[in-house]
mmCIF file of the N, C-alpha and C atoms, coordinates in Angstrom:
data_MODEL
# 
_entry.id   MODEL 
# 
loop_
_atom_site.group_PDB 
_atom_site.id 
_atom_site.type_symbol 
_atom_site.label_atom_id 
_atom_site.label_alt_id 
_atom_site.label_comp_id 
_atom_site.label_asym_id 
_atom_site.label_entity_id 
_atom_site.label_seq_id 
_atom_site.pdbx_PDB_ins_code 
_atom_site.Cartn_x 
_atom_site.Cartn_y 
_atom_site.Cartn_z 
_atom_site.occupancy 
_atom_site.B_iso_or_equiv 
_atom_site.pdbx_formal_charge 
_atom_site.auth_seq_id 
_atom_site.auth_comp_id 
_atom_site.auth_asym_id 
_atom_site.auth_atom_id 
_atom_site.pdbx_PDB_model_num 
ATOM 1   N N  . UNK A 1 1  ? 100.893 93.755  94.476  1.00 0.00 ? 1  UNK A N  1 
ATOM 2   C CA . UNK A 1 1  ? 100.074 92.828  93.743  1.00 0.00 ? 1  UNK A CA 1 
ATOM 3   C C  . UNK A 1 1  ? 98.920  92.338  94.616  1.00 0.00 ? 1  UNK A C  1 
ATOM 4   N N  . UNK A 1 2  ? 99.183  92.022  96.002  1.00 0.00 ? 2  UNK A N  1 
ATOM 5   C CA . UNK A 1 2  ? 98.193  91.779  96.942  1.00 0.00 ? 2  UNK A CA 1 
ATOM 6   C C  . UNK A 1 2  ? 96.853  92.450  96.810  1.00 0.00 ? 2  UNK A C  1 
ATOM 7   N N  . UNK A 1 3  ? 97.476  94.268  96.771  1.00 0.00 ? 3  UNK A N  1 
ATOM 8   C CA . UNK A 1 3  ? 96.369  95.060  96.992  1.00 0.00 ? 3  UNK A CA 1 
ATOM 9   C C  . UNK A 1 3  ? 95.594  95.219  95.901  1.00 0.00 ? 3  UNK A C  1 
ATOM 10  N N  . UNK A 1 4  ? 95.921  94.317  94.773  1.00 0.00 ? 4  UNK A N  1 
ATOM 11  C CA . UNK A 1 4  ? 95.167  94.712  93.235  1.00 0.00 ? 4  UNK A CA 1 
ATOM 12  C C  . UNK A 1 4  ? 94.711  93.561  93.291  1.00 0.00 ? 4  UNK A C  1 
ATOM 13  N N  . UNK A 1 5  ? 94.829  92.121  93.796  1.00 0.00 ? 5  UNK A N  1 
ATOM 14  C CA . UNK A 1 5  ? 94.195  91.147  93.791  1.00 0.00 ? 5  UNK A CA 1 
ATOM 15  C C  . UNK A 1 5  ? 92.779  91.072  94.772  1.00 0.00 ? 5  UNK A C  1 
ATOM 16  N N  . UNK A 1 6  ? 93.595  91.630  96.162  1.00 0.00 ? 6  UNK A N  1 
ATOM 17  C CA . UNK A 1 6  ? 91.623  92.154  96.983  1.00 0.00 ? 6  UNK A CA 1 
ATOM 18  C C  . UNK A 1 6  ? 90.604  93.087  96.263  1.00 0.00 ? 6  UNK A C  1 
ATOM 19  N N  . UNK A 1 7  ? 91.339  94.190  95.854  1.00 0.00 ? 7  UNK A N  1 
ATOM 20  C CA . UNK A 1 7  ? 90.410  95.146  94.559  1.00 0.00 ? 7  UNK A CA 1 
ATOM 21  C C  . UNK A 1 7  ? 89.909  94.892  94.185  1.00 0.00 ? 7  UNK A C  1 
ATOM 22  N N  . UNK A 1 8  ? 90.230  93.542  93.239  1.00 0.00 ? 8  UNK A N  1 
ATOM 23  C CA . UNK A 1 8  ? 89.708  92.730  92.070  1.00 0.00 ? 8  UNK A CA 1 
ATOM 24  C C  . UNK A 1 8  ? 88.546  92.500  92.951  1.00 0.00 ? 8  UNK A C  1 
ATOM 25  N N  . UNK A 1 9  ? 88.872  90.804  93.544  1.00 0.00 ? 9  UNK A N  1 
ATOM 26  C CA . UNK A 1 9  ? 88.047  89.907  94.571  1.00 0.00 ? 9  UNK A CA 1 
ATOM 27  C C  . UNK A 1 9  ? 86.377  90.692  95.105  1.00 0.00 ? 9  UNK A C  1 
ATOM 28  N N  . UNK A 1 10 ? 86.992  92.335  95.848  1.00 0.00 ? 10 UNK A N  1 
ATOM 29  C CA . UNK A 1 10 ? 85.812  92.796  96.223  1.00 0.00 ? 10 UNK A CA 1 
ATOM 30  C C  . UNK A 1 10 ? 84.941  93.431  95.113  1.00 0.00 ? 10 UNK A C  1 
ATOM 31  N N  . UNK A 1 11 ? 85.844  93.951  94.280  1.00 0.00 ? 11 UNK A N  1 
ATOM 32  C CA . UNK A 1 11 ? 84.515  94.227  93.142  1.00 0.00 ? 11 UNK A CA 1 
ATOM 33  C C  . UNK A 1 11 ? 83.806  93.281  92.309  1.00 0.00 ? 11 UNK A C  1 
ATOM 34  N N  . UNK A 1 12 ? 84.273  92.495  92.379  1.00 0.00 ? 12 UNK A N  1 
ATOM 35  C CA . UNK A 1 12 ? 83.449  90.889  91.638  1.00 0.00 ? 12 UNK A CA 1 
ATOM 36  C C  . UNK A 1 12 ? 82.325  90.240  92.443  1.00 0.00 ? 12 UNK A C  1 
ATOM 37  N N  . UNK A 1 13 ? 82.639  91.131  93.799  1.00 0.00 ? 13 UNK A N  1 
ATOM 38  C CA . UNK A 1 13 ? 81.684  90.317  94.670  1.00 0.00 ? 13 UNK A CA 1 
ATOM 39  C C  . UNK A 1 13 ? 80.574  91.741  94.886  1.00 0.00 ? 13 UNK A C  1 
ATOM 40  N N  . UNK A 1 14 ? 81.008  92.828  93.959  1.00 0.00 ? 14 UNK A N  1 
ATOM 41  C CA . UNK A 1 14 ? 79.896  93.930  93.956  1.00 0.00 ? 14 UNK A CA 1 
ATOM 42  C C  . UNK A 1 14 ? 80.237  94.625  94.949  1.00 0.00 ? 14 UNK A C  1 
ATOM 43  N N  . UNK A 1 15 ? 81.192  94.838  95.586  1.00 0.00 ? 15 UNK A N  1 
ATOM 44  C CA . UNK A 1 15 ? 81.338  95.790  96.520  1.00 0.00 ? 15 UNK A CA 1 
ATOM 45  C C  . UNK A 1 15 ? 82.487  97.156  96.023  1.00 0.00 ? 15 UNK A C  1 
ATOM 46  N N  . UNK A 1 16 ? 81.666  98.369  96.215  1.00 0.00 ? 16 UNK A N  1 
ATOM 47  C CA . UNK A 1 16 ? 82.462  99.421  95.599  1.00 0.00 ? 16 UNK A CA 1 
ATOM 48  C C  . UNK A 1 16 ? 83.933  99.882  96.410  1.00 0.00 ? 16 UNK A C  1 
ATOM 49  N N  . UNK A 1 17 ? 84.721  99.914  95.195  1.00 0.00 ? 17 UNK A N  1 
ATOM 50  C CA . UNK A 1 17 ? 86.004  99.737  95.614  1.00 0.00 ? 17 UNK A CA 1 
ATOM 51  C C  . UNK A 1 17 ? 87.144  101.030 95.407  1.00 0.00 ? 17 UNK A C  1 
ATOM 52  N N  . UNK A 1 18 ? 87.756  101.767 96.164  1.00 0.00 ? 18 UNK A N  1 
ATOM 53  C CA . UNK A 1 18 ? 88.921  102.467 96.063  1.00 0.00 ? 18 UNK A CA 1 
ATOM 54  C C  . UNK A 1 18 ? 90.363  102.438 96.408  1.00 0.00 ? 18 UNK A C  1 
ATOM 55  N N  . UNK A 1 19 ? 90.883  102.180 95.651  1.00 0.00 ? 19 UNK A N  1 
ATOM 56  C CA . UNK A 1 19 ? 92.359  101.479 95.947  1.00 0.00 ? 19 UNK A CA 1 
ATOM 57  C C  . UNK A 1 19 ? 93.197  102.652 95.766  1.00 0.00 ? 19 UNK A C  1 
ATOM 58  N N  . UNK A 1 20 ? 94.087  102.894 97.099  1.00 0.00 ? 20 UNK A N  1 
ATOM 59  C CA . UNK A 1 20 ? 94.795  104.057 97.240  1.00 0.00 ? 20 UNK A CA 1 
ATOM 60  C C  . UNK A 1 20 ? 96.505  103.531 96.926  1.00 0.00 ? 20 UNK A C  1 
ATOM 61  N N  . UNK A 1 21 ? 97.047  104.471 96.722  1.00 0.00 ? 21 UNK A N  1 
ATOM 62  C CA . UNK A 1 21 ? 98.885  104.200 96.503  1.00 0.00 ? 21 UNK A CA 1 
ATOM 63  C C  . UNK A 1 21 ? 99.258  105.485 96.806  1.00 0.00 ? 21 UNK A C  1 
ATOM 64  N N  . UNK A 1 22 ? 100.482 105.725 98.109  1.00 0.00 ? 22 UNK A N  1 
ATOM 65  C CA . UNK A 1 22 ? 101.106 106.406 98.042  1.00 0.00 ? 22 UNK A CA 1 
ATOM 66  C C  . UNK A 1 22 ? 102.287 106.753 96.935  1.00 0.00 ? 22 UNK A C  1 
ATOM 67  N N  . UNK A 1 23 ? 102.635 105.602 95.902  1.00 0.00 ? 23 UNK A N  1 
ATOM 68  C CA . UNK A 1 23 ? 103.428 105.410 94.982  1.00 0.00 ? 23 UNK A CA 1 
ATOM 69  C C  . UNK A 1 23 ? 103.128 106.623 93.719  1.00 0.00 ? 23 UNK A C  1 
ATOM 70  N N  . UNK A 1 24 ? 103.727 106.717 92.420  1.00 0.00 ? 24 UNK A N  1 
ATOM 71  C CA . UNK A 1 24 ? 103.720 106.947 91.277  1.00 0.00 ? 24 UNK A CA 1 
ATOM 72  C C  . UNK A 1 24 ? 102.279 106.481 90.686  1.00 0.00 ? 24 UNK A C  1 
ATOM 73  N N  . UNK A 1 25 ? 102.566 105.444 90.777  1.00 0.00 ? 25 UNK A N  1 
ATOM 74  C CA . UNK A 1 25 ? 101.683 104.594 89.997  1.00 0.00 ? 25 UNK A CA 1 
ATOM 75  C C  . UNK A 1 25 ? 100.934 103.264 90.524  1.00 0.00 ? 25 UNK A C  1 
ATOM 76  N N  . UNK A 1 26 ? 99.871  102.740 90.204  1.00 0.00 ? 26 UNK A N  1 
ATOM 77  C CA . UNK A 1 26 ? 99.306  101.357 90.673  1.00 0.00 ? 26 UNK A CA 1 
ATOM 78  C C  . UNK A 1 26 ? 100.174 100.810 90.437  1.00 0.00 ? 26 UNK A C  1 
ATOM 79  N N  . UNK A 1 27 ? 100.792 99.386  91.444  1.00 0.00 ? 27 UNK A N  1 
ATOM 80  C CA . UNK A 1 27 ? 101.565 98.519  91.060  1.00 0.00 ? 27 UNK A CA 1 
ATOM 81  C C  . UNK A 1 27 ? 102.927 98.436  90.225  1.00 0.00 ? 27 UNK A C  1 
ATOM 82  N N  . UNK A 1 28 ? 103.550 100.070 90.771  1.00 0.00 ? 28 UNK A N  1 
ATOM 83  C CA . UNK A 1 28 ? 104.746 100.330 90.499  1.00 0.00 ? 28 UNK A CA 1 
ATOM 84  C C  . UNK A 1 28 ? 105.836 99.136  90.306  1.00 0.00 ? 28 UNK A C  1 
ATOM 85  N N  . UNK A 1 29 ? 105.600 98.312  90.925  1.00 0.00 ? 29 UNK A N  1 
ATOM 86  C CA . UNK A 1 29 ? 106.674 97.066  91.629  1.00 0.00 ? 29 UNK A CA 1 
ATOM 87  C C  . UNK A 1 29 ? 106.401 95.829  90.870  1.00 0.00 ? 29 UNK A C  1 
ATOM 88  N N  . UNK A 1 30 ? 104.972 95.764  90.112  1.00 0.00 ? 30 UNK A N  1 
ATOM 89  C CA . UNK A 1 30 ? 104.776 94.628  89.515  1.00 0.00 ? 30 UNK A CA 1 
ATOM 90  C C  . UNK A 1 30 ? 105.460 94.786  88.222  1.00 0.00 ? 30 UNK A C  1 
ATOM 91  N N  . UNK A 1 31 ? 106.021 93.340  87.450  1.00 0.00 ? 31 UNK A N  1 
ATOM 92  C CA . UNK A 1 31 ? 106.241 93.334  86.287  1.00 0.00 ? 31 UNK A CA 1 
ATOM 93  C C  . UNK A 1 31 ? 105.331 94.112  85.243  1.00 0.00 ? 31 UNK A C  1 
ATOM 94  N N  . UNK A 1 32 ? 105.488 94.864  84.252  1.00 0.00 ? 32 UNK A N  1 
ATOM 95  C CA . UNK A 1 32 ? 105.042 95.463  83.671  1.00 0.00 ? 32 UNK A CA 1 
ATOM 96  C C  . UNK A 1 32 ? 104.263 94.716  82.763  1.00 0.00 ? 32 UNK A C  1 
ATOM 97  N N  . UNK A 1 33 ? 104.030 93.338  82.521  1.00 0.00 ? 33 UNK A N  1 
ATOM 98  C CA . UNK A 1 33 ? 103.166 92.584  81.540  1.00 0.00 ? 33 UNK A CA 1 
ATOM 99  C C  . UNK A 1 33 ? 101.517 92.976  82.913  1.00 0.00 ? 33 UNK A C  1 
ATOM 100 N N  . UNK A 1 34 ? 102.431 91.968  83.969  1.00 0.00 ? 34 UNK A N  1 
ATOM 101 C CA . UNK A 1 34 ? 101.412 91.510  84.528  1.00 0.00 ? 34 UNK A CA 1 
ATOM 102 C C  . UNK A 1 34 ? 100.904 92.669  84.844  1.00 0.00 ? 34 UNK A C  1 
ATOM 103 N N  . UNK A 1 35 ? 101.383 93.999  85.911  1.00 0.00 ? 35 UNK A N  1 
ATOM 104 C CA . UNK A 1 35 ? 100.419 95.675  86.020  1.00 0.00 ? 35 UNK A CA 1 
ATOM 105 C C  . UNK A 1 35 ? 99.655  95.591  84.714  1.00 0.00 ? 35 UNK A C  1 
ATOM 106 N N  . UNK A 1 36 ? 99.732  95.744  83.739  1.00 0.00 ? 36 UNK A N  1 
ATOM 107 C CA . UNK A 1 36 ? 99.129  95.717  82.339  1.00 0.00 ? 36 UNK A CA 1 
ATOM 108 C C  . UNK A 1 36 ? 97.809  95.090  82.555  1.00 0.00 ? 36 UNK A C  1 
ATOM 109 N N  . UNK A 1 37 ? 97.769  93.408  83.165  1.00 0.00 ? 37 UNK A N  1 
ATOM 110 C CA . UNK A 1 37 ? 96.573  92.968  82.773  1.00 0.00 ? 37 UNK A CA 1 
ATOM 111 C C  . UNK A 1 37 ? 96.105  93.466  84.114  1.00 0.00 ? 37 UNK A C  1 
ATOM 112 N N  . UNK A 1 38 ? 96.910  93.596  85.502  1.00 0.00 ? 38 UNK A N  1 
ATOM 113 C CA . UNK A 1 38 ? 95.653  93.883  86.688  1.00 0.00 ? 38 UNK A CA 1 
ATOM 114 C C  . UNK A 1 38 ? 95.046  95.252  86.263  1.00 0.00 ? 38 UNK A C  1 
ATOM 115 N N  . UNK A 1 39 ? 95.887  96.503  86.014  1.00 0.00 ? 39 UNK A N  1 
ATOM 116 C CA . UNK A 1 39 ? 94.912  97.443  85.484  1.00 0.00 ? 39 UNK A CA 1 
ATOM 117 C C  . UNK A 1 39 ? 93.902  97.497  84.895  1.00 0.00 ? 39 UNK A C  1 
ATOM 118 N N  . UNK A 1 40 ? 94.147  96.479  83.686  1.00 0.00 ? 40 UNK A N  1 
ATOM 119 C CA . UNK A 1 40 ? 92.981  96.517  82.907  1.00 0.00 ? 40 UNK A CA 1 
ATOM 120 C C  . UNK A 1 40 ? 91.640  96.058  83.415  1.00 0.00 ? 40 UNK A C  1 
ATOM 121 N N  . UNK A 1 41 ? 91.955  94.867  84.804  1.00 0.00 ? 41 UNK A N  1 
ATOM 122 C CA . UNK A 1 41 ? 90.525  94.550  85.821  1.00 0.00 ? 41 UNK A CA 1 
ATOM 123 C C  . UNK A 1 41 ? 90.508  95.250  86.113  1.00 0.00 ? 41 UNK A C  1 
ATOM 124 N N  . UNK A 1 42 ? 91.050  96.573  86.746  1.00 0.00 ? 42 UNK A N  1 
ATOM 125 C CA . UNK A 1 42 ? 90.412  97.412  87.833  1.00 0.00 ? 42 UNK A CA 1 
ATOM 126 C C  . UNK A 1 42 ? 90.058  98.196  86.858  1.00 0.00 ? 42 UNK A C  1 
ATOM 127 N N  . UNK A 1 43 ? 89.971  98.653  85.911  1.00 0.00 ? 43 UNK A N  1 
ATOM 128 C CA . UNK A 1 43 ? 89.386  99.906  85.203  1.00 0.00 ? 43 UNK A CA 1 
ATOM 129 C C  . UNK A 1 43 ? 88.029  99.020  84.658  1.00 0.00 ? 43 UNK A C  1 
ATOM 130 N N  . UNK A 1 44 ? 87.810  98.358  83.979  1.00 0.00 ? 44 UNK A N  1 
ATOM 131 C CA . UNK A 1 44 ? 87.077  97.522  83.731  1.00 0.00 ? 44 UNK A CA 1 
ATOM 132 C C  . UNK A 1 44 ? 85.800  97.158  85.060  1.00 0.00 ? 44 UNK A C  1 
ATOM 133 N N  . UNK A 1 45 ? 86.358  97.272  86.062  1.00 0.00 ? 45 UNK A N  1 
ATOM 134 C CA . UNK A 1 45 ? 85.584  96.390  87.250  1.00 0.00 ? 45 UNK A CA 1 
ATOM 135 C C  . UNK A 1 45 ? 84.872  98.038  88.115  1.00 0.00 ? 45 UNK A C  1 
ATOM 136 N N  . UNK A 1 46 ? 85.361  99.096  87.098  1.00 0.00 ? 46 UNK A N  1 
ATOM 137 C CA . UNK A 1 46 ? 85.547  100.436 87.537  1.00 0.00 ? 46 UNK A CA 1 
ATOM 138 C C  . UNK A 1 46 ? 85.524  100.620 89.431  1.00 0.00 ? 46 UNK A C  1 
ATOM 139 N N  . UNK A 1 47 ? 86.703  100.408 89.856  1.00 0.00 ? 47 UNK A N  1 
ATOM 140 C CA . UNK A 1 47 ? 87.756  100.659 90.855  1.00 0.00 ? 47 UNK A CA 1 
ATOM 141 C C  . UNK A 1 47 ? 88.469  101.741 90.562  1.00 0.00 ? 47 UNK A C  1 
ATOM 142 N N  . UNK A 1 48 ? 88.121  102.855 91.629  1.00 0.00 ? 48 UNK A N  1 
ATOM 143 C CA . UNK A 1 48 ? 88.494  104.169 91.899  1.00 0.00 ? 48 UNK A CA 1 
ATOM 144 C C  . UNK A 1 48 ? 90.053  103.812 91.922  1.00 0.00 ? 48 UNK A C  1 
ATOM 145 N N  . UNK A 1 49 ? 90.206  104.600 91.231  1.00 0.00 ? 49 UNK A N  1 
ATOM 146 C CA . UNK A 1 49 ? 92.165  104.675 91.670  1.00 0.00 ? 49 UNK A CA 1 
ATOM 147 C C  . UNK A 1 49 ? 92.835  105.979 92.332  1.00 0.00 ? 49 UNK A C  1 
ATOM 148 N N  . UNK A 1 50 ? 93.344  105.946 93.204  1.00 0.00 ? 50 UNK A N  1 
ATOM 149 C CA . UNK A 1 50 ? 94.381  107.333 94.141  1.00 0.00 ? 50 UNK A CA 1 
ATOM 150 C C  . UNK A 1 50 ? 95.012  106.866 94.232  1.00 0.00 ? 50 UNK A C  1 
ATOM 151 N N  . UNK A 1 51 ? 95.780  107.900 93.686  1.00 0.00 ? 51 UNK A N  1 
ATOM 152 C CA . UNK A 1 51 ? 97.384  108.111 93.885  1.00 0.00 ? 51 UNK A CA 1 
ATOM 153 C C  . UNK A 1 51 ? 97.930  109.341 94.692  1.00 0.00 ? 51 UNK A C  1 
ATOM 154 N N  . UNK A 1 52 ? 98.880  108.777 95.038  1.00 0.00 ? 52 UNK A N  1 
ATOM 155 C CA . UNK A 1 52 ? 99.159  109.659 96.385  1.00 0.00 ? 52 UNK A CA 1 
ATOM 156 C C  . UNK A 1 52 ? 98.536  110.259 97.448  1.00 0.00 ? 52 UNK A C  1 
ATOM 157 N N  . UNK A 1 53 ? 97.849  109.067 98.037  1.00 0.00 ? 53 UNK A N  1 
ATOM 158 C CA . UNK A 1 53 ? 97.226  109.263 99.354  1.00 0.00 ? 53 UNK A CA 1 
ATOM 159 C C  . UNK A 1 53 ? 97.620  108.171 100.360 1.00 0.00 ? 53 UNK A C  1 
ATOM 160 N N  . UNK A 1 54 ? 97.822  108.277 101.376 1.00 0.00 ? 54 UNK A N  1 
ATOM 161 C CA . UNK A 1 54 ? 97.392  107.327 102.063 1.00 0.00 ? 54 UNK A CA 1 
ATOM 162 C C  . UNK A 1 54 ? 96.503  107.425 103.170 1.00 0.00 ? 54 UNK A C  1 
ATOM 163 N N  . UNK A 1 55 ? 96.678  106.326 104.610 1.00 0.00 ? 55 UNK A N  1 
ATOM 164 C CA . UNK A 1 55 ? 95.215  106.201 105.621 1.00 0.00 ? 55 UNK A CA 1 
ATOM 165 C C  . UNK A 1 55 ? 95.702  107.538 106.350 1.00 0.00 ? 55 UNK A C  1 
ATOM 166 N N  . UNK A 1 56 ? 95.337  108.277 106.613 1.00 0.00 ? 56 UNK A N  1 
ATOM 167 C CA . UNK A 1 56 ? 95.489  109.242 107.623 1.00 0.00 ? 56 UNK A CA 1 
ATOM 168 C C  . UNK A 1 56 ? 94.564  109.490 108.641 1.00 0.00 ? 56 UNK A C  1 
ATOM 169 N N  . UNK A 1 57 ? 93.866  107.987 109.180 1.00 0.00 ? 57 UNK A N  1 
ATOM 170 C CA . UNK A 1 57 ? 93.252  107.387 110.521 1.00 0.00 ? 57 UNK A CA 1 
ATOM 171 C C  . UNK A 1 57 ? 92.067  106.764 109.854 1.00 0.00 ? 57 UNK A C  1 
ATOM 172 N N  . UNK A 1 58 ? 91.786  106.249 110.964 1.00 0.00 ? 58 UNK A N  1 
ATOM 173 C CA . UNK A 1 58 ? 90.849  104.910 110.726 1.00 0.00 ? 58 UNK A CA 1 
ATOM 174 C C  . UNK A 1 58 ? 90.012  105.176 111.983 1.00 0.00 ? 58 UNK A C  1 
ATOM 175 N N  . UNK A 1 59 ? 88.816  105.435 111.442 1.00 0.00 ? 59 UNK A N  1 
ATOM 176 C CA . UNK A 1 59 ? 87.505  106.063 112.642 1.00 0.00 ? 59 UNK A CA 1 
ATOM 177 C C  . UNK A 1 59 ? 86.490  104.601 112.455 1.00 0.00 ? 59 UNK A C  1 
ATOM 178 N N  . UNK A 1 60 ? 85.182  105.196 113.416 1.00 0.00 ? 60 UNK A N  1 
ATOM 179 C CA . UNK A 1 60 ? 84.363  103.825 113.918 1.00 0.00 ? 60 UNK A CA 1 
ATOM 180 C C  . UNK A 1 60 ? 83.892  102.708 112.411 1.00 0.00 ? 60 UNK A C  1 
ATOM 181 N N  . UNK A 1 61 ? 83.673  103.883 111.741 1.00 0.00 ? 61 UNK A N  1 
ATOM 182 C CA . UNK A 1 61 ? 83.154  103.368 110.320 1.00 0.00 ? 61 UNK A CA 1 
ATOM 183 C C  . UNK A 1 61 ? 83.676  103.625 109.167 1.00 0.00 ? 61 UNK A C  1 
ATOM 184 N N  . UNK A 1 62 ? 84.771  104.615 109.717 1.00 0.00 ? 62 UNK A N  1 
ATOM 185 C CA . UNK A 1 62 ? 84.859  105.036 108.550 1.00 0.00 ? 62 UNK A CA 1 
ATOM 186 C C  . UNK A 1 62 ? 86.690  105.317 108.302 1.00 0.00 ? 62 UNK A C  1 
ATOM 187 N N  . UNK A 1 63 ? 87.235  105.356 107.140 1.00 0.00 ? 63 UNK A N  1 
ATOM 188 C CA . UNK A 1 63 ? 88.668  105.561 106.798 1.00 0.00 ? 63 UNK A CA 1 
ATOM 189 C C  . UNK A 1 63 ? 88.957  107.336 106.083 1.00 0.00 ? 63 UNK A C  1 
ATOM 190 N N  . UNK A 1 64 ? 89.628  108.372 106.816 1.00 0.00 ? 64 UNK A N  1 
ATOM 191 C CA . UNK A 1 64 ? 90.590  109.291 105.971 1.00 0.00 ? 64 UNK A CA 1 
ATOM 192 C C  . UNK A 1 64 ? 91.449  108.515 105.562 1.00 0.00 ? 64 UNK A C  1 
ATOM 193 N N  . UNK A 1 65 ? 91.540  109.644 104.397 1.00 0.00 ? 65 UNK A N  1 
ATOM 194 C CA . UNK A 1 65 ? 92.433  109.578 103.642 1.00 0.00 ? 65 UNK A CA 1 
ATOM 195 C C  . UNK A 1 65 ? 92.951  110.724 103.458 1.00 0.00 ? 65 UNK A C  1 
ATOM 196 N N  . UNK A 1 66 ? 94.682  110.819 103.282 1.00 0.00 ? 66 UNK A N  1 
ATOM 197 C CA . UNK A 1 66 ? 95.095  112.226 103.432 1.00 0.00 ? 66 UNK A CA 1 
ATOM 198 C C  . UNK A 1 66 ? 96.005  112.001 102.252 1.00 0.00 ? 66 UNK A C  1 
ATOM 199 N N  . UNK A 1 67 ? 96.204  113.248 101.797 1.00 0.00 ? 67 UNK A N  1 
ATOM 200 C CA . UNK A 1 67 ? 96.916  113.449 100.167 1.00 0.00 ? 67 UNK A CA 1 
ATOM 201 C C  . UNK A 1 67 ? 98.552  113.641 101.084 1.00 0.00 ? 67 UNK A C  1 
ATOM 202 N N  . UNK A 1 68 ? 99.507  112.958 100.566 1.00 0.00 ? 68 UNK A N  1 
ATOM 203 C CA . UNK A 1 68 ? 100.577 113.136 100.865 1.00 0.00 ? 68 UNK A CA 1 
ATOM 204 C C  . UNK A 1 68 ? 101.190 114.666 100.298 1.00 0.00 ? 68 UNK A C  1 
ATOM 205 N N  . UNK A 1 69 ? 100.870 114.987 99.546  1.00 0.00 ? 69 UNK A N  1 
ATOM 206 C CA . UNK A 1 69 ? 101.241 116.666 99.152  1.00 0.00 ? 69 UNK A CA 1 
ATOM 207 C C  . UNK A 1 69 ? 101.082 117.602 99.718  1.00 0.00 ? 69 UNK A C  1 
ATOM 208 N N  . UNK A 1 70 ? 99.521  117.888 99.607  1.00 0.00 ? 70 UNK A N  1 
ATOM 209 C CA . UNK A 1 70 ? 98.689  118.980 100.301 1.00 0.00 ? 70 UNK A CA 1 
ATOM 210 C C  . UNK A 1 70 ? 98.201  118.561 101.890 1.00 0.00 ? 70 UNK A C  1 
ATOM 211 N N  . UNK A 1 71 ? 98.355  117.354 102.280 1.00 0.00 ? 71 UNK A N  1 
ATOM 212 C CA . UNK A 1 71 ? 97.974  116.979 103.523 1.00 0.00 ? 71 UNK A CA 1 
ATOM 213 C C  . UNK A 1 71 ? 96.743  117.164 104.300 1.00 0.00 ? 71 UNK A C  1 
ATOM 214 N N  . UNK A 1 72 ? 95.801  117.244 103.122 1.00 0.00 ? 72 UNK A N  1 
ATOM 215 C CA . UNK A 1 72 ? 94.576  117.470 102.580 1.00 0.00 ? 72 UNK A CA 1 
ATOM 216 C C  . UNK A 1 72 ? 94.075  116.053 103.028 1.00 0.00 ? 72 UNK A C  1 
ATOM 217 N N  . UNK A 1 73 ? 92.916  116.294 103.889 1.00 0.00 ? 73 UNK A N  1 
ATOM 218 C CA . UNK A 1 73 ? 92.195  114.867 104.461 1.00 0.00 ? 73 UNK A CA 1 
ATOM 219 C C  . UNK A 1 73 ? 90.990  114.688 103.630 1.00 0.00 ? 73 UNK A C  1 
ATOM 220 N N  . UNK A 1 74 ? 90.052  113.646 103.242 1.00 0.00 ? 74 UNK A N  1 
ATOM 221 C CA . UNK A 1 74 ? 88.905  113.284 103.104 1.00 0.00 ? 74 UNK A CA 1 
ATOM 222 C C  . UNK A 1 74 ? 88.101  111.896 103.831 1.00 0.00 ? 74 UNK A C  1 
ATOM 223 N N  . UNK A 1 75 ? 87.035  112.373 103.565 1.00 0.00 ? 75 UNK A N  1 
ATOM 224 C CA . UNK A 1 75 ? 86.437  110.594 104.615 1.00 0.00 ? 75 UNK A CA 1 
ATOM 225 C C  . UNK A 1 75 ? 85.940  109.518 103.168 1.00 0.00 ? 75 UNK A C  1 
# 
């Protein structure tokens, strides 16, 4: 819920946003009312969504991201 509440926060403040989950799904863990309404900000606030990635290092400026499957990196 944390990570869907900064999502929110930075795209309201105009800053483009991609919110990663190694999980199934965004906010697997949240009650299913409440996932319901944070989704609907982040699609709305259009916040990139990945699934199944996580950090796979953290450089001067910049963050990979690596696909937990294919182990497939991007910057």
């Amino acid at each position: 819920m944390t990570s869907m509440e900064a999502a929110i926060y930075l795209a309201e403040k105009d800053h483009q946003v991609t919110l990663l989950s190694s999980r199934l799904h965004i906010g697997e863990t949240v009650h299913q009312y409440l996932r319901n309404e944070y989704l609907k900000k982040l699609y709305n606030l259009n916040i990139k969504l990945l699934l199944h990635y996580d950090i796979g290092a953290i450089k001067e400026n910049h963050v990979i991201i690596r696909n937990l499957f294919t182990n497939k990196k991007n910057n």
